[in-house]
C-alpha positions as CSV (number, residue, x, y, z in Angstrom):
1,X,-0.4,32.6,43.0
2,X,-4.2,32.9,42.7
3,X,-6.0,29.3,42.1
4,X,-7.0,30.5,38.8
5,X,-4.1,31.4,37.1
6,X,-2.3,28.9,38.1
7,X,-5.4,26.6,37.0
8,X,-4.7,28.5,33.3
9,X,-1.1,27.4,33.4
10,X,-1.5,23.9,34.8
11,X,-3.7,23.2,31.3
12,X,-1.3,25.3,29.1
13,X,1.5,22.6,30.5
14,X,-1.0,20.1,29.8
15,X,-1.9,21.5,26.3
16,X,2.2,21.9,25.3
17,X,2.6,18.5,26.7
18,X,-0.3,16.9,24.5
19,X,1.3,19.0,21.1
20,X,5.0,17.3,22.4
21,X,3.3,13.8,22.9
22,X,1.5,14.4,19.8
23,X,5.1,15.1,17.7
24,X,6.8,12.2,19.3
25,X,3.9,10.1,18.3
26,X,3.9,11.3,14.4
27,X,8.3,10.8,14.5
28,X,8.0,7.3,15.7
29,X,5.0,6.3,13.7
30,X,5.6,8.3,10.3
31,X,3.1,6.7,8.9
32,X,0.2,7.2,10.9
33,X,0.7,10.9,10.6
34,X,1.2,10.5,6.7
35,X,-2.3,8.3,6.6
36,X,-4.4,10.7,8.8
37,X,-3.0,14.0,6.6
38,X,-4.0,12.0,3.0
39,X,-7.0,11.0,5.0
40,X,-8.3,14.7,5.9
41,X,-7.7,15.9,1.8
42,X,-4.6,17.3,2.0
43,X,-3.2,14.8,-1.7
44,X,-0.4,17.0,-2.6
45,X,1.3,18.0,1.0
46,X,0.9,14.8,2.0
47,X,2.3,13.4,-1.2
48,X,5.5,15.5,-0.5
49,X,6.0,14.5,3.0
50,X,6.2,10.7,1.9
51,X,8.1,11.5,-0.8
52,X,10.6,13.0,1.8
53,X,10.1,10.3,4.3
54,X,10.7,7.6,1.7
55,X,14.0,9.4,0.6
56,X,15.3,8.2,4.4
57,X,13.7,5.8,4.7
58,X,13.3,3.9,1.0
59,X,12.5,0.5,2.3
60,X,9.4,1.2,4.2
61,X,6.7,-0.6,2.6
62,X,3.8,0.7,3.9
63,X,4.7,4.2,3.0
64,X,5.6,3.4,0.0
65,X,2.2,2.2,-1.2
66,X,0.6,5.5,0.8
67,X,3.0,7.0,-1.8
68,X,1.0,5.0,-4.6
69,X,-2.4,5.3,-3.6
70,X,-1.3,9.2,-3.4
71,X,0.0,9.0,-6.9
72,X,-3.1,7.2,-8.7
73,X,-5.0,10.1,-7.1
74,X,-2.7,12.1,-8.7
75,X,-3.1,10.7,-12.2
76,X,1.1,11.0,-11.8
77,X,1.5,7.5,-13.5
78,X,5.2,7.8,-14.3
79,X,6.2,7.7,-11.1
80,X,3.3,5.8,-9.6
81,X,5.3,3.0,-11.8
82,X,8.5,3.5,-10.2
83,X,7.5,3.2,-6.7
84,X,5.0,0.5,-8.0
85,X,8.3,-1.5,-8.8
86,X,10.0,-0.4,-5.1
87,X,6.8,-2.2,-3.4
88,X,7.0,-5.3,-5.8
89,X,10.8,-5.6,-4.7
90,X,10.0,-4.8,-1.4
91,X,7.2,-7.4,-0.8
92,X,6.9,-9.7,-4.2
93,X,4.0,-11.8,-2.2
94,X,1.7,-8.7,-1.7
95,X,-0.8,-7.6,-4.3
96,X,-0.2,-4.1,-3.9
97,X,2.6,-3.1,-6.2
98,X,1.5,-5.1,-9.4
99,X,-1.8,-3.6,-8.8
100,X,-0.1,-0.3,-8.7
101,X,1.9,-1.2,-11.5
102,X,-1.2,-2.2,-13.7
103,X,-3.0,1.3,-12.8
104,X,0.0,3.1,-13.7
105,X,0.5,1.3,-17.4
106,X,-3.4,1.0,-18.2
107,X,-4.0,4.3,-19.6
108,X,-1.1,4.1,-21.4
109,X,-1.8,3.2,-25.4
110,X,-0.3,0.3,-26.2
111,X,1.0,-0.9,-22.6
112,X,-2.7,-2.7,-21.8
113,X,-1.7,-6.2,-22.2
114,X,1.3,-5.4,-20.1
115,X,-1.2,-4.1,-17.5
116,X,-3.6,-7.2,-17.7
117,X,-0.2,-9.1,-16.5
118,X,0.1,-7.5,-13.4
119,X,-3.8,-7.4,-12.4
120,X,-3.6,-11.3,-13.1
121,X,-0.8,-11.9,-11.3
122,X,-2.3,-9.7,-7.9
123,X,-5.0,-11.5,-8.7
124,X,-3.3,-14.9,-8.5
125,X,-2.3,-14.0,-5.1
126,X,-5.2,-12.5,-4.4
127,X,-8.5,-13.7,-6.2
128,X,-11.0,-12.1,-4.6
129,X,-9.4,-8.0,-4.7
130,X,-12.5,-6.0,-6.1
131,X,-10.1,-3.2,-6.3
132,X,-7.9,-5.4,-9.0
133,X,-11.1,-7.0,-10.5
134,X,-12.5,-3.5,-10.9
135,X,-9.4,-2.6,-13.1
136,X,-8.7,-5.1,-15.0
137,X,-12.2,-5.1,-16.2
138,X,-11.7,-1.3,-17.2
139,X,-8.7,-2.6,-19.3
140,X,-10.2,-5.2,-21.0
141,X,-13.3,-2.2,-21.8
142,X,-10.6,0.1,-22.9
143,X,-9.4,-2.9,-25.4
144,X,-13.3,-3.3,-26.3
145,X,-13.2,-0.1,-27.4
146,X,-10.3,0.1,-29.2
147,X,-11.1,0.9,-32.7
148,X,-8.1,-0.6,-34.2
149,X,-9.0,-4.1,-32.4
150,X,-10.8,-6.6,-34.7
151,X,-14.4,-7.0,-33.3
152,X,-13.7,-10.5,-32.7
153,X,-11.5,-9.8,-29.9
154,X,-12.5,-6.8,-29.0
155,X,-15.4,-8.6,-27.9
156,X,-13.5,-10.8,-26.0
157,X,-12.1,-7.6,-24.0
158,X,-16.6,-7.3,-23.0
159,X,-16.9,-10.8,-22.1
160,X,-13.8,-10.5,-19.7
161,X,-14.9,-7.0,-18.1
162,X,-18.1,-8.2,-17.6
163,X,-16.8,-11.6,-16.4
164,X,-15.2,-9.2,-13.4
165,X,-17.6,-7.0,-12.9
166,X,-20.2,-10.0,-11.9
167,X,-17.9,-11.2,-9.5
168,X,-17.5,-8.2,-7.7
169,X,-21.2,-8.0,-6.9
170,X,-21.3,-11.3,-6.2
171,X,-17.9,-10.3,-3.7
172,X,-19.6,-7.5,-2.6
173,X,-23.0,-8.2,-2.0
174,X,-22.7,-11.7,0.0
175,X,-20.4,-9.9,2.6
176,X,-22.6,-9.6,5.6
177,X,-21.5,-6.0,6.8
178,X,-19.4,-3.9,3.3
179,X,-17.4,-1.0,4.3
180,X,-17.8,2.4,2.5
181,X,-15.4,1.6,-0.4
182,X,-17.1,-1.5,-1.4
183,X,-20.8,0.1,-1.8
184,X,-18.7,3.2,-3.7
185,X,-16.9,-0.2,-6.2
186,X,-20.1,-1.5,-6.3
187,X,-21.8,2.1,-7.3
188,X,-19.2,2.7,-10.2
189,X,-19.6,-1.1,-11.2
190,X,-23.3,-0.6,-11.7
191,X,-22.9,2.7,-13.8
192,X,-20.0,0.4,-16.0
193,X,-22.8,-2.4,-16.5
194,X,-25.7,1.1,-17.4
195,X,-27.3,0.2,-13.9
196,X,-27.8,4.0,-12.8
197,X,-30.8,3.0,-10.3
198,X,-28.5,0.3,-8.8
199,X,-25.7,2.9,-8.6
200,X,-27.6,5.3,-7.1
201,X,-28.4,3.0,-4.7
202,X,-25.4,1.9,-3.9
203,X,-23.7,5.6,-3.7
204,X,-26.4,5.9,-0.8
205,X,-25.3,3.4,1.2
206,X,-21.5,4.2,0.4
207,X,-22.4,7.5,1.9
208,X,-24.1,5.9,5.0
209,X,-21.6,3.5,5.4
210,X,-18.8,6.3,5.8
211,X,-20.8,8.0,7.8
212,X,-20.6,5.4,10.8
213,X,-16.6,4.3,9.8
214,X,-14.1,5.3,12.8
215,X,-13.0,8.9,12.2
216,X,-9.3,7.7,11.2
217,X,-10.5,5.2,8.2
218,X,-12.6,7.8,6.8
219,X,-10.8,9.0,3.5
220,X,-12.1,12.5,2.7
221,X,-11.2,11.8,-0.9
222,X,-12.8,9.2,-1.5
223,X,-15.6,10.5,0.2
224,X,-15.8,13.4,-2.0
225,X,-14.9,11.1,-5.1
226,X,-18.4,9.3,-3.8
227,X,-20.4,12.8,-3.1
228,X,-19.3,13.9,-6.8
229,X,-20.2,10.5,-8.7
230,X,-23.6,10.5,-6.4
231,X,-24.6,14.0,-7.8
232,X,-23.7,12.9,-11.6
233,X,-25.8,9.6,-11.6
234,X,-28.8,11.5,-9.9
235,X,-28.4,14.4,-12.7
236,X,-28.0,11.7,-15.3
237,X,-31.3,9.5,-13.8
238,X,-33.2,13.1,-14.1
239,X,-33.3,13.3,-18.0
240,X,-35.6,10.4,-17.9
241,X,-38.5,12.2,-15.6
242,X,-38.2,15.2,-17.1
């Protein structure tokens, strides 16, 4: 056999090997495989694989909140609830599913208190979650500006949001080295509180922070989320130096 073909099939070997290696790898770690196909975009196939997954396998609490993460993306809050309530029962000390839970009922009229509860009770296991802070403060604006609410406490509602909002910066800007999601909470917490210039800001250093974040922590979507919001606060600064 001449040295180079059988060079060519020696790394074909190798290559089929590495794609076998590579399968094994996904079936004994599901959800590594799930994580790194959210990751790169792909919401909806992804979404349907851990679906799948979590129909064999319902008591696996990480994929289940991979589910939820995939489901607030979605803006599928009926069944974001549901498997909100599967993580609660699977791990009642973790903050995740009554986080989950409170994303999936704020949006809906009438269920906001009923949201509060389970951001305050993450929160009471977990005080210092900017993610929770961040939504419990859009609740209580959502209250604010609830037109049937008597001003006097629907000013409340602003004290509270702003209450949170102030300690996220505080969260976010004392912590020596904050990874891309925190500068992107940070950004949307400055356009909440009519800071554009700080948002702008911090969208920057969002995007320079996920530019130097290992490959398999990088979230496309977010990333784009960032990209998108950066564009709107530069458009919106731009009316103002026209």
């Amino acid at each position: 056999m001449p040295a180079s073909k059988a060079f060519e099939e020696k790394i074909g070997y190798k290559n089929i090997m590495s794609k076998e290696e590579k399968k094994n790898e996904e079936n004994n770690n599901p959800y590594e495989a799930l994580k790194a196909l959210y990751y790169s975009g792909k919401v909806k196939p992804s979404l349907n694989k851990m679906l799948a997954e979590l129909e064999n396998d319902p008591n696996n609490l990480e994929i289940t909140l991979l589910a939820c993460q995939a489901l607030e993306r979605s803006k599928d809050y009926d069944r974001l609830a549901t498997y909100a309530d599967a993580a609660i029962k699977l791990a009642p000390e973790r903050t995740d599913g009554y986080y989950y839970k409170g994303v999936a009922l704020q949006f809906v009229k009438g269920r906001e208190q009923d949201a509060l509860k389970s951001f305050n009770k993450a929160l009471e296991l977990d005080p210092d979650n900017i993610d929770c802070l961040k939504s419990k403060a859009t609740t209580h604006l959502l209250l604010f500006k609830d037109f049937d609410l008597p001003i006097k406490f629907a000013d409340k509602h602003r004290v509270k949001a702003e209450t949170c909002l102030l300690r996220i910066v505080e969260l976010v800007e004392g912590n020596d080295d904050p990874t891309y999601k925190e500068f992107y909470t940070l950004a949307e917490v400055s356009i909440m509180m009519s800071k554009a210039l700080n948002a702008k800001m911090y969208y920057l250093k969002a995007v320079n922070a996920y530019e130097t974040t290992d490959a398999v922590e990088q979230d496309k979507n977010i990333y784009k989320d960032i990209l998108k919001a950066q564009k709107a606060c530069v458009k919106s600064l731009e009316k103002f130096t026209e």
